[in-house]
N, C-alpha and C positions, 0 to 999 in steps of 0.2 A: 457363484460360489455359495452353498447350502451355508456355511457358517456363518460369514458375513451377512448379518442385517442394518437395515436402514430407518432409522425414524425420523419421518416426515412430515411436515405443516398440516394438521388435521381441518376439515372442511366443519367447523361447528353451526353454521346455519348456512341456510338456500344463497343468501347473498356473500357471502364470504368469498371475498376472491384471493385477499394477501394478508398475511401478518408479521407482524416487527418482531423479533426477539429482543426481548426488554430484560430478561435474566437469567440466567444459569443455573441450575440446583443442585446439579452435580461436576464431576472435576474427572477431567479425563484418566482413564485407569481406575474408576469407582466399578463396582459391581452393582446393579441394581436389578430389582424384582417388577417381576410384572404387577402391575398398579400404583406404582413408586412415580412420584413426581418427578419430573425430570427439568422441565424449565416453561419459564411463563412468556406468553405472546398475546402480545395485544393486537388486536383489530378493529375494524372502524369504529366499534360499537362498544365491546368490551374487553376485558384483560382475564386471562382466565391459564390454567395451566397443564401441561400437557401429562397426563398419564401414561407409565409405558405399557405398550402393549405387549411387549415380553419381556422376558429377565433374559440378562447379558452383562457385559463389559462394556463400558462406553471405551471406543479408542480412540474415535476421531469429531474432534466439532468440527461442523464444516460450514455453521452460521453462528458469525458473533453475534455479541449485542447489541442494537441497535438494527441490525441485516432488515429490512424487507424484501420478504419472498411471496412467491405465491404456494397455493394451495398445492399441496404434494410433493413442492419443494426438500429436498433432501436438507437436514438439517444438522444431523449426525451419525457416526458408523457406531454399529459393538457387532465385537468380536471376539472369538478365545485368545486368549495370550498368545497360543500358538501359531496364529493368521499372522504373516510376515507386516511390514506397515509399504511394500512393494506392490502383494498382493490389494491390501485395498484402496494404492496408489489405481492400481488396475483397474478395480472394480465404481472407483470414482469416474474415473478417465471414460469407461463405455458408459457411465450416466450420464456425460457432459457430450459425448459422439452420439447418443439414442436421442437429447433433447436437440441436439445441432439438425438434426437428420430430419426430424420433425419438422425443424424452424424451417428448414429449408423447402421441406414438400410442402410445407403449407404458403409457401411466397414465390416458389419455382415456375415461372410462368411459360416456360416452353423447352420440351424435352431436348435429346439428344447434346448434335456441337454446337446448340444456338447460345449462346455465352450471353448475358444478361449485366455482366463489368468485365471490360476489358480494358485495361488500366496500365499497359504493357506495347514495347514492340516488340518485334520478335526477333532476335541477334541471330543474321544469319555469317555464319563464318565455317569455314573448313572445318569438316567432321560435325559437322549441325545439321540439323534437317528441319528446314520450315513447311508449317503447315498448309496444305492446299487450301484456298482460299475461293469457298465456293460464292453464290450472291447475299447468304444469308450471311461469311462471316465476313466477305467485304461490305452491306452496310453495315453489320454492325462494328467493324475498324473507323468506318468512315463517322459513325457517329459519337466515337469512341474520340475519333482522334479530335473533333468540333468540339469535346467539351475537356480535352486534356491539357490543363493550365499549369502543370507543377513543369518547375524550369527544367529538370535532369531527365531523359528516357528512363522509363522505367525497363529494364531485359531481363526475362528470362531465356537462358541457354540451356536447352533438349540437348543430350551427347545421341549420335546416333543410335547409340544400343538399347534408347530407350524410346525414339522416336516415332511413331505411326500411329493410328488407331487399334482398340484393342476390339478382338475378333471374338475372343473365349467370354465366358462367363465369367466373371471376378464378383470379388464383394466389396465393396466401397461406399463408404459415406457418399450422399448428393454433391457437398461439397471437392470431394477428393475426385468425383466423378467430372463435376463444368470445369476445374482445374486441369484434371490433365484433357480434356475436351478442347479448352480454351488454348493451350500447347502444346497438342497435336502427342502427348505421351501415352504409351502404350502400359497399360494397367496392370497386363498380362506380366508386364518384367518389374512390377514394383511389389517387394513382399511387405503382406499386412501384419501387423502385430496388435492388432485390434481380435475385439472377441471374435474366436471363430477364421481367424486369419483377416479380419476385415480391414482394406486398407483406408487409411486417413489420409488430412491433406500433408500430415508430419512425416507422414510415413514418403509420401511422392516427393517431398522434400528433400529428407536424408537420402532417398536414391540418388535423384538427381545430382547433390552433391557426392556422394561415393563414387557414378561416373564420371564426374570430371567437372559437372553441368554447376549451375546456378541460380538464383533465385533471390537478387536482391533484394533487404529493404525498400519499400518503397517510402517517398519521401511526402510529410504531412501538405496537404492541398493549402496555401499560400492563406487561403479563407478562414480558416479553422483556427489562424491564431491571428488574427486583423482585428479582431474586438476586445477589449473585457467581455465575461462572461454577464456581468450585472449589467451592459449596456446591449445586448442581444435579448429580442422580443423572440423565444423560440417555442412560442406554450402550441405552436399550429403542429409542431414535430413530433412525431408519434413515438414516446419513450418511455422505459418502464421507469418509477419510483425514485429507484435506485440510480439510473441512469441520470436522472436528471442531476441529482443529491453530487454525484462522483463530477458530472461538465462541471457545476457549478465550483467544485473546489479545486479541479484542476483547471478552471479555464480551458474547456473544449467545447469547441462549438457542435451542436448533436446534430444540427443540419449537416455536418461534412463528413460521419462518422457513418460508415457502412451500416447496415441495418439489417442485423442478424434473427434477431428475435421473432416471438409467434409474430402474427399478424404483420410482419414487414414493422415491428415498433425499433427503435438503438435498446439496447440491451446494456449490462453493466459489461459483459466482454467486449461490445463494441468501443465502448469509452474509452476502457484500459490499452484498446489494441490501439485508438486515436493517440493515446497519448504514450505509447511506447514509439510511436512513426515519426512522433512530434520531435522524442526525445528529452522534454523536458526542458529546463530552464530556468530563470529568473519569474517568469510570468506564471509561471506555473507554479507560482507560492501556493501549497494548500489551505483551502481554507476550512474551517471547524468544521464539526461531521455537523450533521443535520441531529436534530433536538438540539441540541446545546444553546442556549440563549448569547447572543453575540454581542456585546458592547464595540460601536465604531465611531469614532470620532471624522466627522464629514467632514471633506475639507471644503465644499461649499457652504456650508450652513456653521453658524455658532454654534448651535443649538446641539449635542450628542442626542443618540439615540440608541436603542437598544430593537437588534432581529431577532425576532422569535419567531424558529418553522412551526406550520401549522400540524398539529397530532392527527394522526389517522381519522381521531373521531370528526376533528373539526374539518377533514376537508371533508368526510362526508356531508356535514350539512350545509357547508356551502355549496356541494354538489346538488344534491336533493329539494332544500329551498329556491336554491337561482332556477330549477327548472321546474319547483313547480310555479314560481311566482310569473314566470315565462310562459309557460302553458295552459295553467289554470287563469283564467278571466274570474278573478276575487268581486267579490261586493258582500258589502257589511249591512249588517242590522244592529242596533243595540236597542237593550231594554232596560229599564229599572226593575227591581223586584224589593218589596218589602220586609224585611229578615228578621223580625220582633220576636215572631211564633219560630222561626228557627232557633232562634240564639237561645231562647227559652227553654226549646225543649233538647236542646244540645247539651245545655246544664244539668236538666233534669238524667239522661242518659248517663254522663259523663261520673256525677253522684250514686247515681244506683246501677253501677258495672264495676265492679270494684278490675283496677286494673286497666278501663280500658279508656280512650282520650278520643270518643270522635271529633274529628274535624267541621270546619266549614264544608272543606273541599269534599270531605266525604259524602255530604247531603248533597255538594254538587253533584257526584260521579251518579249515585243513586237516582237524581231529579233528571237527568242528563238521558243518565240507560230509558228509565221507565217512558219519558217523553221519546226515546227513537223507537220503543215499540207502537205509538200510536202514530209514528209519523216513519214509518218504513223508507219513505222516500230520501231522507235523511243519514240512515242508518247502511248505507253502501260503500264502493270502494268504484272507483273509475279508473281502468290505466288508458283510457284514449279512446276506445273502440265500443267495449263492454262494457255495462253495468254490473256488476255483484250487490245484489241486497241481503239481507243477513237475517237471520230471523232469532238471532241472541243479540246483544248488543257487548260489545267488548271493548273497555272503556280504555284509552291508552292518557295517562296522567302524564303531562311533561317536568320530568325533575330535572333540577338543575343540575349536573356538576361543576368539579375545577377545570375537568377539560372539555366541557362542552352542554350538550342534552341530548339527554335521552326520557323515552316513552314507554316505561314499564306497561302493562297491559292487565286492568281487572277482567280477566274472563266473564262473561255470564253476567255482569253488575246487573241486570236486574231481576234476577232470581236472589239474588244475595240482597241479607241485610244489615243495615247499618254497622253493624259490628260488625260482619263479619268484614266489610269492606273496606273499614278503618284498620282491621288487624293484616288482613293480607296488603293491604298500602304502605304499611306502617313495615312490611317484611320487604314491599319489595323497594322501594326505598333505600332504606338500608343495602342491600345487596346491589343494586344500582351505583350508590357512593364508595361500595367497596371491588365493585366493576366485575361482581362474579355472579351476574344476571346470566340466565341460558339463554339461547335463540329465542324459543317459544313464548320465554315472558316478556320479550319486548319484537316480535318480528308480527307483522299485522295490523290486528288493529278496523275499529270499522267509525272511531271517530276517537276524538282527541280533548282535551281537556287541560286548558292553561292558565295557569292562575298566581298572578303576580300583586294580590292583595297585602301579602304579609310584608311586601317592601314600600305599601304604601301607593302605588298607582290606585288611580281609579278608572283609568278608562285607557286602554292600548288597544290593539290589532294587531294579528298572528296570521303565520303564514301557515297555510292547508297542507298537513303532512302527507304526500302523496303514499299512495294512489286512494286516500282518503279524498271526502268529498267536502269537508266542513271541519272546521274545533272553532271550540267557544275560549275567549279568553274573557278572566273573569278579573275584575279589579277588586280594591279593598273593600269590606262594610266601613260606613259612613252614618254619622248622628246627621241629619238634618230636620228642619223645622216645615213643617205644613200646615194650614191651616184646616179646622175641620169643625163647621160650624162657627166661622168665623171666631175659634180659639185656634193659637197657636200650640200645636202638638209637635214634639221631638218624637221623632220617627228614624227608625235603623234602616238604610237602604244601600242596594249592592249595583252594581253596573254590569252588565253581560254584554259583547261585544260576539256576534257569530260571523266568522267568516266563509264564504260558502264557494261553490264552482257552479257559476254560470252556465255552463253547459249541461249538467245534469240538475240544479236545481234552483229554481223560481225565486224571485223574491217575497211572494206571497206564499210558496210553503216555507220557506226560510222562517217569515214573521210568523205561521201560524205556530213552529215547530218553538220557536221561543218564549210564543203565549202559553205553551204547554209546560215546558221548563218552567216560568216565573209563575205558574200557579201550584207545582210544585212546591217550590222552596217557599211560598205563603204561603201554604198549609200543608206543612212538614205532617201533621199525622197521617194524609194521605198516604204516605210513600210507608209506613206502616206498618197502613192495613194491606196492603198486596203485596 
């Protein structure tokens, strides 16, 4: 339907696979313009908000706040006034039967009546007609009936009128198709009310029962409600986000829950359909949605305690670290560096720029770029296989947030100077803490730069942001005393800690590549003159 549009979860960078809707901007029955904000969604990295791509009528939200979806997920309808709310019942409905259709050709492991769940006996009684039962569908009855543990038969009743295989061409969902496959129903006698006449499994339903036939409830698998949800280890079951968010508050077990979704993963309809078979109950207390901080009082422990689910961004990095610290074979180097003549001429800058505040970290970023062009070996990216060397160096600075870290990206650091690299730090910073970074200023990256001096450490180790090869974590400046001609001299000194990947590079370029860095930062005029 030409009138009826859709706006959908936008793809803002290469790695973006899902995002939360965190808020609203507009109110169903708003009119709005193409460019017009519409509502904000966060994803692993950042929170940023969706512009529309054309002027309409919002009529339908079809993702709250909080939802995770994926990319191109449909997230709301506009339409003119005049589009019935029937019609876009309709035009929802073949979005949900297009992605079903999908789910299913892409998990469908063998055509035709080879039935894949058979879950069911077959009620033969006067005026019924059971299925011939060739070797393919009595093993798979026989395999069917080995693992059928729920105490009631489950029957559906075929009325003759609807009974045989169908001969003709039809149009049917995959699903509506192993369905009537699976019970022997003739397609040809089921009319479709899907686009274009296409019939569903709702549709072989309502026949059925209009001829007289049936189709029980089937009854929840004895397994799916024998635990709490909090004492079930299910992280090996392949499930979307959301699916796991819905077991957890419904108490449903996602290993018993048919598995509808892409890739063979439980989906959020999977959930809801376990827990409509279940029927509900006492145990099926819900619990808080996901974000919401949980205060529970243990009845093992004295001691209360407070759940907090992990944010998008945070399970990224525990995605990302756990596999590089896995993969990558770490070893460190640290060095001292002398910082008299930095700090010196950092003041002197800071004094005659009116406006502008270089940093420490900035003569880091700058001593950092310049030493990976003399040391190329250093200045790469590894995903496993391949090397990438870079012939600019692109500095990625690790800034903290309240919900996590993120690695804004100096382009070019060493063509740029000092100022300029304190001003563009100093922007993207800020735009980082206010989480409306693009892709491009934090995706990349050909080395890293962390630096935990302003809280006092003087010496940590950091994990290799993949498919980077190396970052330097940098501790505080430090007063200490040395001797120098047997006088005691106070002397300003910084600690650098590089952590590297063993399999693309040495411990001897490692050390040489940080000799080049500490003679940097001890004689900051170098960095300069070039």
């Amino acid at each position: 339907m030409a009138d009826v549009k859709l706006l959908r979860v936008p793809k803002w960078g290469f790695s973006m696979e899902e995002g939360t809707i965190t808020a609203w901007l507009i109110s169903v029955g708003d009119t709005f313009e193409e460019g017009q904000e519409i509502c904000e969604i966060e994803t692993s990295k950042i929170a940023n908000v969706l512009e529309a791509p054309f002027s309409g009528v919002l009529r339908r939200i079809v993702a709250t706040v909080g939802d995770t979806l994926p990319v191109q997920a449909v997230i709301a309808v506009a339409a003119p006034a005049e589009v019935s709310d029937e019609e876009i019942d309709a035009v929802l409905e073949d979005i949900a039967l297009d992605r079903q259709s999908d789910e299913m050709d892409t998990q469908k492991p063998v055509a035709g009546n080879q039935s894949t769940h058979v879950e069911r006996q077959q009620g033969v009684a006067q005026g019924y007609a059971e299925p011939s039962a060739g070797p393919v569908q009595a093993a798979t009855k026989r395999v069917a009936t080995d693992r059928m543990t729920v105490s009631s038969a489950v029957s559906v009743r075929v009325p003759a009128a609807l009974a045989g295989r169908t001969t003709e061409v039809v149009v049917a969902t995959p699903r509506a198709t192993a369905f009537a496959d699976e019970n022997c129903i003739d397609l040809a006698q089921v009319p479709g009310t899907g686009r274009s006449g296409r019939i569903s499994v709702q549709d072989v339903r309502n026949a059925l029962a209009a001829a007289g036939g049936s189709v029980p409830a089937r009854a929840m698998h004895p397994a799916a409600v024998a635990a709490p949800a909090a004492a079930r280890d299910e992280s090996t079951v392949a499930a979307t986000p959301v699916a796991r968010r819905l077991a957890v508050r419904w108490n449903i077990s996602l290993s018993q829950c048919r598995a509808t979704g892409r890739m063979g993963r439980v989906c959020k309809a999977d959930v809801e359909a376990a827990r409509a078979l279940a029927g509900g109950g006492p145990d099926r207390a819900p619990r808080p949605e996901s974000g919401d901080a949980v205060h529970w009082a243990d009845t093992t422990s004295a001691a209360p305690f407070t759940e907090i689910p992990l944010t998008a961004m945070r399970k990224t990095i525990a995605t990302r670290l756990s596999k590089s610290k896995q993969d990558a074979p770490h070893f460190r180097v640290t060095i001292d560096a002398d910082v008299d003549a930095l700090i010196a001429l950092r003041a002197q800058l800071n004094r005659e720029h009116a406006g502008v505040k270089v940093s420490v970290n900035d003569f880091i970023v700058k001593a950092v770029a310049m030493a990976l062009l003399k040391h190329p070996h250093c200045n790469i990216q590894f995903d496993g296989s391949v090397i990438r060397r870079f012939a600019a160096a692109d500095i990625a600075v690790a800034v903290s947030l309240e919900a996590g870290l993120i690695t804004p990206i100096i382009r070019s650091a060493d063509k740029k100077s000092l100022v300029t690299i304190s001003n563009e730090m100093r922007s993207l910073a800020t735009r980082a803490k206010a989480s409306t970074l693009t892709p491009d200023q934090y995706q990349g990256g050909t080395f890293t730069v962390s630096n935990l001096g302003m809280f006092g450490v003087t010496h940590f180790d950091a994990i290799i942001n993949p498919p980077q090869a190396a970052i330097l974590a940098v501790g505080a400046v430090r007063e200490e005393m040395r001797m120098t001609d047997a006088v005691p001299t106070a002397v300003t000194r910084m600690s650098m800690t590089l952590s590297s990947d063993h399999r693309v590079i040495d411990g001897a370029a490692a050390a040489r590549f940080l000799q080049t860095v500490k003679r940097n930062l001890e004689a900051p005029v170098l960095m300069l003159a070039e």
